[in-house]
N, C-alpha and C positions, 0 to 999 in steps of 0.2 A: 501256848501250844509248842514251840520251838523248844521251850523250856524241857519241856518234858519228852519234844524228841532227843534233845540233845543228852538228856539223862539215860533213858532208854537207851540210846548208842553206847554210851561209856558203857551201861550196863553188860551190855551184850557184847562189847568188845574185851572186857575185863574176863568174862564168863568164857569166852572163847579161849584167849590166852592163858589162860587157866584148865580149860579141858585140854588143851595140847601138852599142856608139862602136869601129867599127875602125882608128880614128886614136889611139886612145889605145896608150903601149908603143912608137909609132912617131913619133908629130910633139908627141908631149906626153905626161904621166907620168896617172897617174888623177886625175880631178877632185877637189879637194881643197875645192870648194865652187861654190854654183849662185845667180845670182840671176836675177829675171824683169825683163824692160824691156816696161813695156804701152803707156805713152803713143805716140801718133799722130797726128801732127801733118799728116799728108795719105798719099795714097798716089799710086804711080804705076804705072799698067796695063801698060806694058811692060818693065819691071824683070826680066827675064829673063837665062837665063846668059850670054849673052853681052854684057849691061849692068854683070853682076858681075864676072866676067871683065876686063873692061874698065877697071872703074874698081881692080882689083886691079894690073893691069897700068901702070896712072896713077902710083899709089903707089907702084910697086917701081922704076919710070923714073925718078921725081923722086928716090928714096932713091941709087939708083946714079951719079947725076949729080951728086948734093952731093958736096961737097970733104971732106964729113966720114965717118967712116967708119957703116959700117953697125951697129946697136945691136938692132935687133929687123926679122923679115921678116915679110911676108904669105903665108899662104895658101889659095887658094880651092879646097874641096873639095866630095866629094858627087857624083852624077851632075849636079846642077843647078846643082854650082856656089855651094850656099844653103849653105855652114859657114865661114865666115872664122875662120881661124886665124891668130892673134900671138904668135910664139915669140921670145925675145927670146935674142942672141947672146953677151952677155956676163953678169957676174955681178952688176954693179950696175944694171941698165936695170931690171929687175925685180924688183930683189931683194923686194919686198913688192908685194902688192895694190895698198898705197896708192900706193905708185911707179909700179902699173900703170895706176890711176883715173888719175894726174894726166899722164902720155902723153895717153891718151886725150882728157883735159881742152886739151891743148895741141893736138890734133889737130882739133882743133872748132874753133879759132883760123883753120884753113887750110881748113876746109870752110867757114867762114862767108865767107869770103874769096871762094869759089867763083863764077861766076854765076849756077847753079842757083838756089842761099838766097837768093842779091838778087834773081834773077826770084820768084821766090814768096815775099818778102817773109816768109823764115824766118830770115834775117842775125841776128836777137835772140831768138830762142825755139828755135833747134833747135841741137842736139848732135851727135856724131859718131856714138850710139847712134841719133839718131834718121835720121839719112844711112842705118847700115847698116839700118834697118830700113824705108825707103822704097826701100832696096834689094832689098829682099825676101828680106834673109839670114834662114835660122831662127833657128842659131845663131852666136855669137862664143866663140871659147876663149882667152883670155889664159895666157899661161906663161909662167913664169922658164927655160922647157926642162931642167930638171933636179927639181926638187919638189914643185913646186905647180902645179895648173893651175885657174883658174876659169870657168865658163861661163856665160854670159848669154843666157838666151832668149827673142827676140823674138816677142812676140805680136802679132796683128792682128786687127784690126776685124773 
């Protein structure tokens, strides 16, 4: 009897977790680990969907227009638009986390590059974590699209 409550639980706890991310199964595998990104470095009041949108759209322009081939895609989901998703298209773009952090790490190269960080004098103190979260995304999901998926959620002030 214990047995089969204890199955019944996972059952229903796995089903749960699962009804709350309806991306998972389809744009990425189950999250296979979580971390939080709190720092905040400013905010911006009109960071709306269609500012995320936009700059999803920035980044999928610039990737299809390099001469090199595509490695990993963006995508912006949610009614708001607030879940950025990075599925990566081959088998070594992502093969590890860490191979995912340091994308990321090089992605910050090109955001600090931006205007924006030089008008607000964020060129040396902000990150691409911290872009997506004066973007007002919730969350980020990094994926190898096959194993692993990690998520990063954005908190605010």
């Amino acid at each position: 009897m214990i047995r089969l409550f204890a199955t019944l639980s996972l059952c229903l706890l796995g089903s749960l977790a699962t009804a709350q991310d309806r991306y998972v199964g389809y744009y990425y595998p189950p999250i296979t680990s979580e971390e939080s990104f709190e720092r905040v470095v400013r905010s911006i009041p009109r960071a709306g969907r269609e500012v995320r949108v936009d700059f999803v759209n920035v980044l999928t322009t610039a990737q299809l227009t390099s001469p090199k081939p595509l490695r990993f895609v963006f995508f912006a989901k949610g009614q708001d638009a607030d879940k950025l998703i990075l599925t990566a298209l081959d088998d070594d773009v992502f093969s590890t986390l860490f191979r995912a952090r340091a994308v990321m790490a090089q992605m910050t190269v090109s955001v600090r590059k931006g205007g924006f960080f030089r008008s607000q004098d964020l060129q040396t103190v902000a990150t691409f974590y911290d872009m997506l979260q004066l973007l007002q995304f919730d969350t980020l999901v990094i994926t190898d699209g096959e194993t692993w998926s990690h998520k990063v959620d954005f908190k605010r002030e």
